[in-house]
Predicted model as a PDB file, atoms N, CA, C, CB and O in Angstrom, pLDDT in the B-factor column:
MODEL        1                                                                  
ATOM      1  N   UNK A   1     196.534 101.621   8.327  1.00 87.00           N  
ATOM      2  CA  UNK A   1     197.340 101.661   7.125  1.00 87.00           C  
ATOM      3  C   UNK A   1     197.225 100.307   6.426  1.00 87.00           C  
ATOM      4  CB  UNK A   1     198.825 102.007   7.454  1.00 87.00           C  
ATOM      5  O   UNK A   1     197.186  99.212   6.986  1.00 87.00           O  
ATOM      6  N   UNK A   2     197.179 100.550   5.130  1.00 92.00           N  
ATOM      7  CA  UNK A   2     196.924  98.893   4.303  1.00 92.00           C  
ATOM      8  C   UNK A   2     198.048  99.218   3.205  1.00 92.00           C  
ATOM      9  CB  UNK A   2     194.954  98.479   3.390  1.00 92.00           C  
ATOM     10  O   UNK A   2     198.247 100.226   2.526  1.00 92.00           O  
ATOM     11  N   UNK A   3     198.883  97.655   3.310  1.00 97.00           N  
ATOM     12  CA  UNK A   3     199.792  97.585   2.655  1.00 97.00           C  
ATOM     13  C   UNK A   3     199.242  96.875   1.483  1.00 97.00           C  
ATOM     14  CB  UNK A   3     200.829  97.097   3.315  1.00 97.00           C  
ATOM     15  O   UNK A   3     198.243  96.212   1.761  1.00 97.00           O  
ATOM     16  N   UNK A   4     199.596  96.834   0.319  1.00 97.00           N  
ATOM     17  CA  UNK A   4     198.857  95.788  -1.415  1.00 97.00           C  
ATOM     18  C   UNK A   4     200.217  95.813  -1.758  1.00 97.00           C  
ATOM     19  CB  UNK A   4     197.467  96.702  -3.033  1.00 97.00           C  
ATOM     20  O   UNK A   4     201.086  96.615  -1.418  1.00 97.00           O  
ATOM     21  N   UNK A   5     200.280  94.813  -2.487  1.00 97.00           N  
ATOM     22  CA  UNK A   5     201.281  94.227  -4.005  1.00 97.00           C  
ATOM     23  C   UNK A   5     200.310  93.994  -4.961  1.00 97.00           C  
ATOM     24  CB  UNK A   5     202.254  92.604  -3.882  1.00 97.00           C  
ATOM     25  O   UNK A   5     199.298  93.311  -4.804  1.00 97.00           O  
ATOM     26  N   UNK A   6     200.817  94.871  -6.440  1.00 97.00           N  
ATOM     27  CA  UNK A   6     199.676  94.510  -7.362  1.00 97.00           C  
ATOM     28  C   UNK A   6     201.792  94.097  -8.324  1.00 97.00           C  
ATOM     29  CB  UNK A   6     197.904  96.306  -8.085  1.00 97.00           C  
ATOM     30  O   UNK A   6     202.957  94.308  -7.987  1.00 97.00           O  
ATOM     31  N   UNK A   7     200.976  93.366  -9.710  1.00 97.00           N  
ATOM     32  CA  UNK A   7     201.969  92.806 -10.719  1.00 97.00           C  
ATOM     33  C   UNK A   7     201.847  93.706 -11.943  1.00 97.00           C  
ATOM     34  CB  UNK A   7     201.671  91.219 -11.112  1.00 97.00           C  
ATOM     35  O   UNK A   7     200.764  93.519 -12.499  1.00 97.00           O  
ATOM     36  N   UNK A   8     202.496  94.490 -12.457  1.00 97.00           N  
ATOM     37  CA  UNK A   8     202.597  95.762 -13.452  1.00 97.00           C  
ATOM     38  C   UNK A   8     203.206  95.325 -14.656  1.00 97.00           C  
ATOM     39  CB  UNK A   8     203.470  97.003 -12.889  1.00 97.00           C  
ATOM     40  O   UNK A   8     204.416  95.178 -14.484  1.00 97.00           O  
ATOM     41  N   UNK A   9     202.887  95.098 -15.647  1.00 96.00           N  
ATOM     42  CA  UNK A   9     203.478  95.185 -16.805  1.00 96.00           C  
ATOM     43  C   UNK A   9     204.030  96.266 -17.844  1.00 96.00           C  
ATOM     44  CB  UNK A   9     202.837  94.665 -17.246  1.00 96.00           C  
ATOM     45  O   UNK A   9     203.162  97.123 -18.010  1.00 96.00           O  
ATOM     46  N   UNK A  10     204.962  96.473 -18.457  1.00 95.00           N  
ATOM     47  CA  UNK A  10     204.944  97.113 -18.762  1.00 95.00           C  
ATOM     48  C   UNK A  10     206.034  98.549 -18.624  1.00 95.00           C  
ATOM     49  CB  UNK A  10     204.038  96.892 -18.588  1.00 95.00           C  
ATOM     50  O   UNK A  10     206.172  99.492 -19.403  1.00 95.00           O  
ATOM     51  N   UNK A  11     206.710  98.254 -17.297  1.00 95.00           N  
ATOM     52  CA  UNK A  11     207.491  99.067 -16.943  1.00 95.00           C  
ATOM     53  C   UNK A  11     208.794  98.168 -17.483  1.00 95.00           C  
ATOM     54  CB  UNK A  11     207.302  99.500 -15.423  1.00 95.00           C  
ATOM     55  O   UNK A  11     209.035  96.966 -17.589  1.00 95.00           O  
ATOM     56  N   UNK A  12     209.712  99.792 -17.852  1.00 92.00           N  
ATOM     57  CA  UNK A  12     211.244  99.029 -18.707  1.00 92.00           C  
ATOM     58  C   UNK A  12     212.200  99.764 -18.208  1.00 92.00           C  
ATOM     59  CB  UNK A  12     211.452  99.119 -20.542  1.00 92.00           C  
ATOM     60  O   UNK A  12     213.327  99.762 -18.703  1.00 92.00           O  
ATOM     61  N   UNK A  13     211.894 100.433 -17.240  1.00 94.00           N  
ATOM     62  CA  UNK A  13     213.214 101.583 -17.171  1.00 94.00           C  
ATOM     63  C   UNK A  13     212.888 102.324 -15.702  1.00 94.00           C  
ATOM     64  CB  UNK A  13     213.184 102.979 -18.715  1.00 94.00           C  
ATOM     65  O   UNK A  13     211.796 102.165 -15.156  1.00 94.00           O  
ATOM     66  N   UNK A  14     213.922 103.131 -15.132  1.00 95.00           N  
ATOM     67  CA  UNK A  14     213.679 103.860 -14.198  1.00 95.00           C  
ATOM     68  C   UNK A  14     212.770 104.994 -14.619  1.00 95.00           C  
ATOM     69  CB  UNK A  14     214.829 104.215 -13.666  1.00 95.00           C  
ATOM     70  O   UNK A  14     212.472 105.689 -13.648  1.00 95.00           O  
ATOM     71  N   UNK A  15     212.307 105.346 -15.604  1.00 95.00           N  
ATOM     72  CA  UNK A  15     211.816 106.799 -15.844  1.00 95.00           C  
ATOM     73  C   UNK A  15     209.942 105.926 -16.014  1.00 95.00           C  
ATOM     74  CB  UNK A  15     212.816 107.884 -17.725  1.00 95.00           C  
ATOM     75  O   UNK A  15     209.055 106.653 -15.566  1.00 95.00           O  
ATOM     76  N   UNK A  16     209.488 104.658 -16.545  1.00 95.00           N  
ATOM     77  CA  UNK A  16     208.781 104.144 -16.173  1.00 95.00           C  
ATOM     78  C   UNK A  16     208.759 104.194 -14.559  1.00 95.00           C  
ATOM     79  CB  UNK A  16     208.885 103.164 -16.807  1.00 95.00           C  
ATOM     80  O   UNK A  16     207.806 104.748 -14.011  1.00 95.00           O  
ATOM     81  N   UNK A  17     209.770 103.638 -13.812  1.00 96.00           N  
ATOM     82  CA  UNK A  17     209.088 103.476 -12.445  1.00 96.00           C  
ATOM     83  C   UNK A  17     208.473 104.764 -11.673  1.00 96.00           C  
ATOM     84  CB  UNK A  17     210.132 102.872 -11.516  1.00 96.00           C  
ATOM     85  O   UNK A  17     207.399 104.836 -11.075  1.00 96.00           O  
ATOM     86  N   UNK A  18     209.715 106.008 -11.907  1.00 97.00           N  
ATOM     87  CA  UNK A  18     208.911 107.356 -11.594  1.00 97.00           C  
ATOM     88  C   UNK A  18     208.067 107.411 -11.993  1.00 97.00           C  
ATOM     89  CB  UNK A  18     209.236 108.433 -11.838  1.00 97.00           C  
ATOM     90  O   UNK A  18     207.326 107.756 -11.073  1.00 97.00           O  
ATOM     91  N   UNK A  19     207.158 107.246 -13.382  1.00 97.00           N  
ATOM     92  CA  UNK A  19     205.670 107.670 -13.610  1.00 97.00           C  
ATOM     93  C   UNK A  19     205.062 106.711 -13.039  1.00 97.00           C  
ATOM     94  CB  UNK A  19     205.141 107.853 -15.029  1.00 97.00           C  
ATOM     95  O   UNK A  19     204.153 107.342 -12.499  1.00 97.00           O  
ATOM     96  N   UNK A  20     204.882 105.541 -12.736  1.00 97.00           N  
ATOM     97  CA  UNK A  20     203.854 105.062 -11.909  1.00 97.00           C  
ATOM     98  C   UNK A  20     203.731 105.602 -10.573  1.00 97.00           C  
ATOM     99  CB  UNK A  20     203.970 103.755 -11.804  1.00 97.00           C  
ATOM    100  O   UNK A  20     202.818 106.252 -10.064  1.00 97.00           O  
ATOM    101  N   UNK A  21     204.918 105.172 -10.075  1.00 97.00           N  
ATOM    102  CA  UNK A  21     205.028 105.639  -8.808  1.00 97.00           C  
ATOM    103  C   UNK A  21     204.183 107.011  -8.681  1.00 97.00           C  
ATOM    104  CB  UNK A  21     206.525 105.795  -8.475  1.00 97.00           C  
ATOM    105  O   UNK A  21     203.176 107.147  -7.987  1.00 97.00           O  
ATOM    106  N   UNK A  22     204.844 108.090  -9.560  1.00 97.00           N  
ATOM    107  CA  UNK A  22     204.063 109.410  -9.310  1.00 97.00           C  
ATOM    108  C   UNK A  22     201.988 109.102  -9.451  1.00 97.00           C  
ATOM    109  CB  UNK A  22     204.805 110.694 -10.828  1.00 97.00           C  
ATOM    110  O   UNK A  22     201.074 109.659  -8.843  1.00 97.00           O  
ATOM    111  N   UNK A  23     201.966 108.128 -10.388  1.00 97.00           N  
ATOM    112  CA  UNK A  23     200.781 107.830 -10.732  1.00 97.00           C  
ATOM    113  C   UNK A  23     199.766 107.698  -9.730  1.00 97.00           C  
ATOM    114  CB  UNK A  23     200.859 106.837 -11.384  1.00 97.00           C  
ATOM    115  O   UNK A  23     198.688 108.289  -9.800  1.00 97.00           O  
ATOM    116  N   UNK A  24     200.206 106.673  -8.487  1.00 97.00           N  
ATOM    117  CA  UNK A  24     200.260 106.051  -7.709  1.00 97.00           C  
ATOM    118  C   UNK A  24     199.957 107.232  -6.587  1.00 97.00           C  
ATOM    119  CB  UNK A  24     201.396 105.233  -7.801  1.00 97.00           C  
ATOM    120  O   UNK A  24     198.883 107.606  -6.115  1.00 97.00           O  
ATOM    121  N   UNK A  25     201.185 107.633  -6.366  1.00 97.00           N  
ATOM    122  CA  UNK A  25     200.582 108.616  -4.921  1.00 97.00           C  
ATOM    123  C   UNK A  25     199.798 109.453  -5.242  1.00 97.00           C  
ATOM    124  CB  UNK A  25     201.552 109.495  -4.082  1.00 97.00           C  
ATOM    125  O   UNK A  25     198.945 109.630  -4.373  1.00 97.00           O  
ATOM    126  N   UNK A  26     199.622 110.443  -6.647  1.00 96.00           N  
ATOM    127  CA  UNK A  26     198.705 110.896  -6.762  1.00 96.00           C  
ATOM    128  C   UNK A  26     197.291 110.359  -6.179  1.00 96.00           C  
ATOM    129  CB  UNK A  26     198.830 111.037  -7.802  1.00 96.00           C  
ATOM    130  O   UNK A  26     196.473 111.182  -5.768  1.00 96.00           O  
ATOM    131  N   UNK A  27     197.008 108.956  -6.148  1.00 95.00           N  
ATOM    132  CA  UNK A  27     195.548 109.001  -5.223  1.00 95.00           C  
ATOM    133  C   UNK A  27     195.343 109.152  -3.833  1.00 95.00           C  
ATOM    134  CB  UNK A  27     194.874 107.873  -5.326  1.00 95.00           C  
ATOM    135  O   UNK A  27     195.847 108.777  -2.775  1.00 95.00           O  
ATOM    136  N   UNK A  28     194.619 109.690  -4.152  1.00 89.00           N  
ATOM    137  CA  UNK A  28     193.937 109.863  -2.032  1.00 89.00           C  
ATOM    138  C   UNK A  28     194.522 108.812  -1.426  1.00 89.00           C  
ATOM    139  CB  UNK A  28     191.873 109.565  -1.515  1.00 89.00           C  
ATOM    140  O   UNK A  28     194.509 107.729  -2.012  1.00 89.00           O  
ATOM    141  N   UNK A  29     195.034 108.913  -0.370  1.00 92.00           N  
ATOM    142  CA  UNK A  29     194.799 108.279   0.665  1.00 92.00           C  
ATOM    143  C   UNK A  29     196.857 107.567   0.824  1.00 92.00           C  
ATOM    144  CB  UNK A  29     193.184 107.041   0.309  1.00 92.00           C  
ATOM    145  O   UNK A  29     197.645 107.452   1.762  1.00 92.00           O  
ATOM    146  N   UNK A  30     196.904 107.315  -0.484  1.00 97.00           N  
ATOM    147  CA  UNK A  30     198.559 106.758  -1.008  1.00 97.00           C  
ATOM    148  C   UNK A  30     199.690 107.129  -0.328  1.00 97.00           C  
ATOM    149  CB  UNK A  30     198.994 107.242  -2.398  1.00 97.00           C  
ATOM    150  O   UNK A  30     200.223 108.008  -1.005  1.00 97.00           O  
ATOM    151  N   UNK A  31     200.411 106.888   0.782  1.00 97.00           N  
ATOM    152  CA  UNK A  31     201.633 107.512   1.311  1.00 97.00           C  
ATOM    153  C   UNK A  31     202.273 107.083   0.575  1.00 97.00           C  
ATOM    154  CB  UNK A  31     202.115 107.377   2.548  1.00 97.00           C  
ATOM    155  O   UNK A  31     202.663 107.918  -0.240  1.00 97.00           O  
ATOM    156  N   UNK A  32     202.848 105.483   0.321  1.00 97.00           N  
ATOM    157  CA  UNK A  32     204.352 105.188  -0.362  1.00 97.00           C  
ATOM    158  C   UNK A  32     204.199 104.191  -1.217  1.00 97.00           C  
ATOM    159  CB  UNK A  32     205.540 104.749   0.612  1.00 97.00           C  
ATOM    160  O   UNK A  32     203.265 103.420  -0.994  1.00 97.00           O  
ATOM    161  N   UNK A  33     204.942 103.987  -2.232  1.00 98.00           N  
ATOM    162  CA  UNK A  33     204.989 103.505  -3.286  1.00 98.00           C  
ATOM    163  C   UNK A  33     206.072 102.812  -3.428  1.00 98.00           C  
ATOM    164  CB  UNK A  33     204.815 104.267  -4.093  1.00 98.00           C  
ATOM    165  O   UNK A  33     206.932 103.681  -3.281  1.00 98.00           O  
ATOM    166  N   UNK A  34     206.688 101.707  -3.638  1.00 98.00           N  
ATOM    167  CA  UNK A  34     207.626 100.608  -3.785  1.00 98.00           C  
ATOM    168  C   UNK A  34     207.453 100.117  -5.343  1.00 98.00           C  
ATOM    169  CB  UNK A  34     207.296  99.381  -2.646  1.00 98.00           C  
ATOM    170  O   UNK A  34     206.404  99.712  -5.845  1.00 98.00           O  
ATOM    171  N   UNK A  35     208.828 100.259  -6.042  1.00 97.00           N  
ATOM    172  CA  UNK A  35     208.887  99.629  -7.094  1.00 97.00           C  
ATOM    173  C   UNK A  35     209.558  98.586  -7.513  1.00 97.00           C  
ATOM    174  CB  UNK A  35     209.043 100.231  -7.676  1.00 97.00           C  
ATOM    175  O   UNK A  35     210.643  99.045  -7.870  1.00 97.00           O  
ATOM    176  N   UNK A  36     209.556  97.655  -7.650  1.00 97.00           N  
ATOM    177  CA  UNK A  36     210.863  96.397  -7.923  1.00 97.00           C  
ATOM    178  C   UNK A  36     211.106  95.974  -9.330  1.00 97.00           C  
ATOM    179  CB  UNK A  36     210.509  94.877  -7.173  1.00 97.00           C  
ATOM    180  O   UNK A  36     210.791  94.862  -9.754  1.00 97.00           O  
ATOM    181  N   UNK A  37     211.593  96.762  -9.928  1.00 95.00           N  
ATOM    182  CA  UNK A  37     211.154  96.661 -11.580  1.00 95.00           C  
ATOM    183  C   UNK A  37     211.935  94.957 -12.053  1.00 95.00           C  
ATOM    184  CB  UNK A  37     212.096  98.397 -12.745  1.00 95.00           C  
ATOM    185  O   UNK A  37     213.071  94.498 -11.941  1.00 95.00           O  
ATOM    186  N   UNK A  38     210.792  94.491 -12.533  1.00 89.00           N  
ATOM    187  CA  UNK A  38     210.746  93.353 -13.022  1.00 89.00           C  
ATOM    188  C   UNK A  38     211.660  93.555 -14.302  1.00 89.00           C  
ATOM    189  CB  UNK A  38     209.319  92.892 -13.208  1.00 89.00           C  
ATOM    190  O   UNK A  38     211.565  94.578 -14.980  1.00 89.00           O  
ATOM    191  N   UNK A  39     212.690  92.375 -14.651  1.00 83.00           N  
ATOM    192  CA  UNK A  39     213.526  92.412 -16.118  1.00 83.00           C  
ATOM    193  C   UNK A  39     212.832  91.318 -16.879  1.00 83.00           C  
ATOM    194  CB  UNK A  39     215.327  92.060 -16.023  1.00 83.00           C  
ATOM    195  O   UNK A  39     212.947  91.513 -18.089  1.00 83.00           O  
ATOM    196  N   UNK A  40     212.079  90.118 -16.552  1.00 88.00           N  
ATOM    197  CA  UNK A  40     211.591  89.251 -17.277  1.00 88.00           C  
ATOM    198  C   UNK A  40     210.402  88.880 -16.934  1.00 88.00           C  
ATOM    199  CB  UNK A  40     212.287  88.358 -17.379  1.00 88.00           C  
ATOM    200  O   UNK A  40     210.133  87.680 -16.900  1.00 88.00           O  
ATOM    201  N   UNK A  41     209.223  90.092 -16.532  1.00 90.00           N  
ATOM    202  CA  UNK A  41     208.228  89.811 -16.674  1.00 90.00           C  
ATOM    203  C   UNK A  41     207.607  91.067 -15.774  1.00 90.00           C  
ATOM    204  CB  UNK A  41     208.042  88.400 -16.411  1.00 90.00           C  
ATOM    205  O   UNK A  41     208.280  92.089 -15.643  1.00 90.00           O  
ATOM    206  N   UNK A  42     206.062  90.925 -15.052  1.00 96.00           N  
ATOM    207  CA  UNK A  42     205.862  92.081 -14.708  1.00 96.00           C  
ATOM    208  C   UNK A  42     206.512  92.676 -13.397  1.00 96.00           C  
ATOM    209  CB  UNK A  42     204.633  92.133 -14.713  1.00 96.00           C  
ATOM    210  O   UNK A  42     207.267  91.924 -12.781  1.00 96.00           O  
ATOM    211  N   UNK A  43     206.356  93.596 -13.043  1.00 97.00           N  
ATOM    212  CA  UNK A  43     207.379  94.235 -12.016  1.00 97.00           C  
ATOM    213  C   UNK A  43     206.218  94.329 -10.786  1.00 97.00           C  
ATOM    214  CB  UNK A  43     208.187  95.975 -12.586  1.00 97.00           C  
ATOM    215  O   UNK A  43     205.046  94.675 -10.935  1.00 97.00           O  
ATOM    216  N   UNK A  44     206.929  93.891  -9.439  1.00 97.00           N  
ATOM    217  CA  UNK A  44     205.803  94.138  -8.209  1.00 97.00           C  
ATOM    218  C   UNK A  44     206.017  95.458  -7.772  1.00 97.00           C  
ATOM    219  CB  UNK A  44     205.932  93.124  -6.849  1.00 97.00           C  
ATOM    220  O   UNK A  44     207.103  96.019  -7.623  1.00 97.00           O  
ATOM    221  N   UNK A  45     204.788  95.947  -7.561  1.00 97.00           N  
ATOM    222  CA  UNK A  45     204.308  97.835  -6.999  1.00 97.00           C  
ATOM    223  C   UNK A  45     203.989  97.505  -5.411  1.00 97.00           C  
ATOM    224  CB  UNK A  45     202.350  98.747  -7.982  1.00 97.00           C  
ATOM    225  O   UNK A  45     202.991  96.791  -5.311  1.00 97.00           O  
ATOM    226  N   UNK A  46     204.368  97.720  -4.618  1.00 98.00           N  
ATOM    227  CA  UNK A  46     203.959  97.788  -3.429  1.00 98.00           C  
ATOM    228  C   UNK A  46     203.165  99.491  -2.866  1.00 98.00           C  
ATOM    229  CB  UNK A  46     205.316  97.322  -2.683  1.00 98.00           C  
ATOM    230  O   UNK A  46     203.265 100.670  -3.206  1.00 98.00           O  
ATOM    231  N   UNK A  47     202.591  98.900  -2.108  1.00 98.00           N  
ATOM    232  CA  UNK A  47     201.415 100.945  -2.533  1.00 98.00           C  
ATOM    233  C   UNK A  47     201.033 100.478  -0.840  1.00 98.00           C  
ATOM    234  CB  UNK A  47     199.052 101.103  -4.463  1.00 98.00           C  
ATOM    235  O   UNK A  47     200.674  99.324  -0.606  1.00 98.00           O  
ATOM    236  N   UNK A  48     201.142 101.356   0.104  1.00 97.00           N  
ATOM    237  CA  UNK A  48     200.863 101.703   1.227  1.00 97.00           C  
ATOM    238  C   UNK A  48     199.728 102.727   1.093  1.00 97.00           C  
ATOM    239  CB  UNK A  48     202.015 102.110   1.874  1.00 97.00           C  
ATOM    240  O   UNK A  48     199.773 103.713   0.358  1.00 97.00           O  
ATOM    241  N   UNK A  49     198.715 102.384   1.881  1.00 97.00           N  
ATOM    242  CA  UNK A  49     197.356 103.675   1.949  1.00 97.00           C  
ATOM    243  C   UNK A  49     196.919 103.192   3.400  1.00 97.00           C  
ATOM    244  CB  UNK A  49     195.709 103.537   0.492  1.00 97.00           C  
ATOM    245  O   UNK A  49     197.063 102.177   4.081  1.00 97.00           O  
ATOM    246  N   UNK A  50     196.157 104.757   3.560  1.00 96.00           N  
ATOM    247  CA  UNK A  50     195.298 104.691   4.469  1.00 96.00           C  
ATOM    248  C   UNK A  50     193.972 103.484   4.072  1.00 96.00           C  
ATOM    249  CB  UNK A  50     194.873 106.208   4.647  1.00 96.00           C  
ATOM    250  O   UNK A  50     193.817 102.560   4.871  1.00 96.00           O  
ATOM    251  N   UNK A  51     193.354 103.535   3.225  1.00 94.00           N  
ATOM    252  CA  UNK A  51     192.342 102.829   3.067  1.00 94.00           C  
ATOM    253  C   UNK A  51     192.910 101.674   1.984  1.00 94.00           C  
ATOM    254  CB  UNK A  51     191.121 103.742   2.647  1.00 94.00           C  
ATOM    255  O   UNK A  51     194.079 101.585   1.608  1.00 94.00           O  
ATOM    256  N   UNK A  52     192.095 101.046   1.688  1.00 94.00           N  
ATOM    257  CA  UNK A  52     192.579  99.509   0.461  1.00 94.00           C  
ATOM    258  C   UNK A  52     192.161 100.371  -0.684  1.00 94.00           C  
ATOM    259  CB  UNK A  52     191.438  97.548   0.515  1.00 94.00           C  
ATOM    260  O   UNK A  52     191.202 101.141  -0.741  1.00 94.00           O  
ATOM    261  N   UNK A  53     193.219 100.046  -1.741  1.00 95.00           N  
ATOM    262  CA  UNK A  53     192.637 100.359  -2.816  1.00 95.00           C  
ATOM    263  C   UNK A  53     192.033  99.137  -3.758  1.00 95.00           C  
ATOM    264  CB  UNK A  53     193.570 101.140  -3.441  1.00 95.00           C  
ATOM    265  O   UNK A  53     192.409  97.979  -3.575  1.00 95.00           O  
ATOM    266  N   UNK A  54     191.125  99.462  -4.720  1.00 94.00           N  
ATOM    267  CA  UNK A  54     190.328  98.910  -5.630  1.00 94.00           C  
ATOM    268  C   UNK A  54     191.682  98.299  -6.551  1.00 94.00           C  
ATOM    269  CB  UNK A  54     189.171 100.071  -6.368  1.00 94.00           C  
ATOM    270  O   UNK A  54     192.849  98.474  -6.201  1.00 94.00           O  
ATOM    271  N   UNK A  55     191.307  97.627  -7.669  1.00 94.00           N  
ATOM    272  CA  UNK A  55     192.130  97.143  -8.498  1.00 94.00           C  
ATOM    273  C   UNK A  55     191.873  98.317  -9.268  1.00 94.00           C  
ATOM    274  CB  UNK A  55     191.952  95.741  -9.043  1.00 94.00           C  
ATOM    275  O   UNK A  55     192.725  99.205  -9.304  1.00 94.00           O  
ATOM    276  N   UNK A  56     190.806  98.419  -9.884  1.00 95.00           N  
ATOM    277  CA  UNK A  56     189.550  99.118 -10.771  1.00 95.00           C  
ATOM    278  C   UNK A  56     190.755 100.589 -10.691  1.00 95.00           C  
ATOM    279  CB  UNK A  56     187.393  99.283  -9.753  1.00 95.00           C  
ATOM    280  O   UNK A  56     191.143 101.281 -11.632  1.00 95.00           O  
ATOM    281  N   UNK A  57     191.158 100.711  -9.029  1.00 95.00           N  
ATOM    282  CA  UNK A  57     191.385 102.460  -9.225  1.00 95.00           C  
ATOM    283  C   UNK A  57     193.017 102.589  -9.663  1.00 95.00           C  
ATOM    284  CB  UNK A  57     191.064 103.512  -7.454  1.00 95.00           C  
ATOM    285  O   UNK A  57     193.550 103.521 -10.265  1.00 95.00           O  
ATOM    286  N   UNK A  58     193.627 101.342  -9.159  1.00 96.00           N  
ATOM    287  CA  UNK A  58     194.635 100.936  -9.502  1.00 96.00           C  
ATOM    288  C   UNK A  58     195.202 101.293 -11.125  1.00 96.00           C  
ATOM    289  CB  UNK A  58     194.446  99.671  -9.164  1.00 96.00           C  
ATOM    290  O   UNK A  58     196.110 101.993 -11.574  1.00 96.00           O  
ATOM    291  N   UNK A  59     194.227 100.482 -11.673  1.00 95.00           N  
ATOM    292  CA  UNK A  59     193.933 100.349 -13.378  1.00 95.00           C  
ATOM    293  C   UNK A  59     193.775 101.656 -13.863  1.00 95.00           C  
ATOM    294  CB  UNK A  59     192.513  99.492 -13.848  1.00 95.00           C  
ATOM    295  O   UNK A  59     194.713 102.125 -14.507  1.00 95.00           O  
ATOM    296  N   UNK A  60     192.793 102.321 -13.684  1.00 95.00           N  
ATOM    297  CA  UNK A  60     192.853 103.528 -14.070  1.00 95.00           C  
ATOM    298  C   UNK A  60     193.773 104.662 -13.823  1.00 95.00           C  
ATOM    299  CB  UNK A  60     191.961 103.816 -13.816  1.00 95.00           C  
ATOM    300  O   UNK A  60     194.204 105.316 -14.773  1.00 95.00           O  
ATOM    301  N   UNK A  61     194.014 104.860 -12.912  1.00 96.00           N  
ATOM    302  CA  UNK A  61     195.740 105.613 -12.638  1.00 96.00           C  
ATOM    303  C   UNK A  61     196.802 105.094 -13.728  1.00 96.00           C  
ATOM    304  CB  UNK A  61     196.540 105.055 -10.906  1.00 96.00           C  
ATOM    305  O   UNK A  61     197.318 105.799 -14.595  1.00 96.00           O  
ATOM    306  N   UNK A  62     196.951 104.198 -13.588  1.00 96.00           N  
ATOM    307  CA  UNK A  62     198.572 103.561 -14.708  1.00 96.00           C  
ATOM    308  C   UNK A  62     197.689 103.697 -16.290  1.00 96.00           C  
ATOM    309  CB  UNK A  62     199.295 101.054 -14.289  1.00 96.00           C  
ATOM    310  O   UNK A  62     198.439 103.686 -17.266  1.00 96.00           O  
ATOM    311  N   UNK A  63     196.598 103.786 -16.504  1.00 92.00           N  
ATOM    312  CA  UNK A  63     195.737 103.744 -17.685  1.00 92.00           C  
ATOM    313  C   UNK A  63     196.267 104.965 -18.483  1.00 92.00           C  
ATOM    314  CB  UNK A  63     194.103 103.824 -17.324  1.00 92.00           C  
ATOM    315  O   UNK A  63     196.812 104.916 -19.586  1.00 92.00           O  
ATOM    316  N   UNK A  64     195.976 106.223 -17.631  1.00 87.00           N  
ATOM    317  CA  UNK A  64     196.119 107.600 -17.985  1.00 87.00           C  
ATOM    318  C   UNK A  64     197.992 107.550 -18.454  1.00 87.00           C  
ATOM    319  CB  UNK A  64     195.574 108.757 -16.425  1.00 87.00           C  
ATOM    320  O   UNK A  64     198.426 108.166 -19.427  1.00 87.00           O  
ATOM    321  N   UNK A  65     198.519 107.035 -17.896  1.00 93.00           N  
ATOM    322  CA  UNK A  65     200.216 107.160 -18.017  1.00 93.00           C  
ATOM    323  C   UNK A  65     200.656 106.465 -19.411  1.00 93.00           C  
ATOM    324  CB  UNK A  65     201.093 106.259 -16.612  1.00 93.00           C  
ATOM    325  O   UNK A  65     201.318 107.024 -20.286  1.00 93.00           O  
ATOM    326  N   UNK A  66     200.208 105.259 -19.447  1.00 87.00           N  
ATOM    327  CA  UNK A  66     200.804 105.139 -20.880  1.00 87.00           C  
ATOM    328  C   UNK A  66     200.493 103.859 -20.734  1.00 87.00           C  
ATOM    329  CB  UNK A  66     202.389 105.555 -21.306  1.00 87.00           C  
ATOM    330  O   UNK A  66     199.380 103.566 -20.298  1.00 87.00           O  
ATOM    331  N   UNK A  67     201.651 102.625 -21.158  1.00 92.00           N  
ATOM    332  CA  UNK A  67     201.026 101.207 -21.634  1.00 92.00           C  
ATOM    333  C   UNK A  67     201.276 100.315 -20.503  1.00 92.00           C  
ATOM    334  CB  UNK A  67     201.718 100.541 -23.047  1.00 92.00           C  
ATOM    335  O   UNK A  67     201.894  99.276 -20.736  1.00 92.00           O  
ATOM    336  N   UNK A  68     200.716 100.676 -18.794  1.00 95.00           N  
ATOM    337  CA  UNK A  68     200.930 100.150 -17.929  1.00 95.00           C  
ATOM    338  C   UNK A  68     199.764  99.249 -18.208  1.00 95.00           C  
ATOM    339  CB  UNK A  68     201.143 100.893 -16.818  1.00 95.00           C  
ATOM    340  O   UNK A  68     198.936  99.407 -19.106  1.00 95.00           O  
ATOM    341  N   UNK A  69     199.816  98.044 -17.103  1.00 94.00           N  
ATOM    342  CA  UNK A  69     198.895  97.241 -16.872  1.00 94.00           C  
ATOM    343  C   UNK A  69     198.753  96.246 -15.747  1.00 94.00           C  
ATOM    344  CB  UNK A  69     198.843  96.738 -17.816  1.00 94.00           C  
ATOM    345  O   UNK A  69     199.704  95.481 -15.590  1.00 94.00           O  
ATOM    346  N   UNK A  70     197.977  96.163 -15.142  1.00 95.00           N  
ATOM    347  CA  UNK A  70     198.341  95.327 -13.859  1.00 95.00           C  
ATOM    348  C   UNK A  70     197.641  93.826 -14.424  1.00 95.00           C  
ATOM    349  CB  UNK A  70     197.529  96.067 -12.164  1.00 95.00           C  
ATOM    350  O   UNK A  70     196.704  93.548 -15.172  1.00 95.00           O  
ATOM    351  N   UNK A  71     198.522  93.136 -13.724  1.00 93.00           N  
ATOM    352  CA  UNK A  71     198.278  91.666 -13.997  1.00 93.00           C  
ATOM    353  C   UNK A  71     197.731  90.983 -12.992  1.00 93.00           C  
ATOM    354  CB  UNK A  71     199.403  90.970 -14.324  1.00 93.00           C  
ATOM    355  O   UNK A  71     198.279  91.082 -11.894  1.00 93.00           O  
ATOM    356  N   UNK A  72     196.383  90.031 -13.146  1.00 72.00           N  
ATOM    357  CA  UNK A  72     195.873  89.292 -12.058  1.00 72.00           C  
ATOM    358  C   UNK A  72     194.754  90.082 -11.928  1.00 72.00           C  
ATOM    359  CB  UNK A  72     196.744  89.116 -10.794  1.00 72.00           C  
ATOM    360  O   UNK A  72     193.924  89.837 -11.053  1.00 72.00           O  
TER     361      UNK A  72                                                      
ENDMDL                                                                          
END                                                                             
């Protein structure tokens, strides 16, 4: 199991954190999803998987949702 913290911009609300989150497990491999919604800047995603994920796949998941963005 591989645990990541990526930095998300972009999220403002609880109904933001459900769509990533949902964003999120939607990929292979994704058991759990952690949100800590940031109020003055980007918010940390914690994402548990079987395998590591890419940034790349990261990016593209929150891409499709709306004006997410990972930082770093």
């Amino acid at each position: 199991m591989s645990q990541q913290t990526f930095k998300v911009d972009g999220l403002h609300c609880q109904s933001c954190v459900r769509v990533v989150s949902g964003a999120l497990t939607a990929l292979p491999s994704v058991s759990t999803v952690e949100v800590d919604l940031g109020t003055d800047g980007p918010s940390t995603v914690r994402v548990e998987a079987e395998a590591e994920l890419s940034l790349e796949q990261v990016r593209a998941a929150l891409e499709e949702e709306g004006e997410f963005s990972v930082v770093g």
